[in-house]
N, C-alpha and C positions, 0 to 999 in steps of 0.2 A: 220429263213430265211437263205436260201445256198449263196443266191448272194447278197453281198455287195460293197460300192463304197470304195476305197483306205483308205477314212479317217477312217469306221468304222472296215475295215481289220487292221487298221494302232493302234486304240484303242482296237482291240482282240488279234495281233502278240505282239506289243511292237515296233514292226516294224520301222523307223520310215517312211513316204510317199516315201523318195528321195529312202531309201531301197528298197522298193515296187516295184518301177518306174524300178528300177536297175536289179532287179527278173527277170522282165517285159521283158525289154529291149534286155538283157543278154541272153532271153532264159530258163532262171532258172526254170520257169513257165510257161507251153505251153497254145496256147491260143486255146481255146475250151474245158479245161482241169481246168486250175490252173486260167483263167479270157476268157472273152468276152466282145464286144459289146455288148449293151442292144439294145431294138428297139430303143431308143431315142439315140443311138451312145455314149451312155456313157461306160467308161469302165466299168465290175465287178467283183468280185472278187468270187470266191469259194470258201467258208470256208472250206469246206469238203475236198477237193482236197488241201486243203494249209497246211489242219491239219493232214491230211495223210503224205505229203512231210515231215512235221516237226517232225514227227511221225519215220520216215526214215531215219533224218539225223544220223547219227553215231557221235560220243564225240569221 
């Protein structure tokens, strides 16, 4: 599955939620991209697009 809700992005990152939210919030993570609305207005997340970005970060 691509689209996940925060807690099970939050047990595949390491992430912890308040991180997530921060992502979110921040900009870090565009939405259409890195998360969306579902039909039901819930948030979701993209694993795909999240493990790219982490894929990308530089050490």
């Amino acid at each position: 599955m691509i689209w996940v809700t925060i807690k099970k992005l939050s047990e595949l990152t390491g992430y912890t939620t308040e991180a997530i939210r921060q992502k979110k919030k921040k900009g870090v993570w565009v939405e259409n991209r890195h998360w969306r609305k579902a039909p039901d207005n819930r948030i979701v997340f993209n694993t795909e697009a999240v493990d790219k970005w982490l894929s990308s970060t530089r050490v």
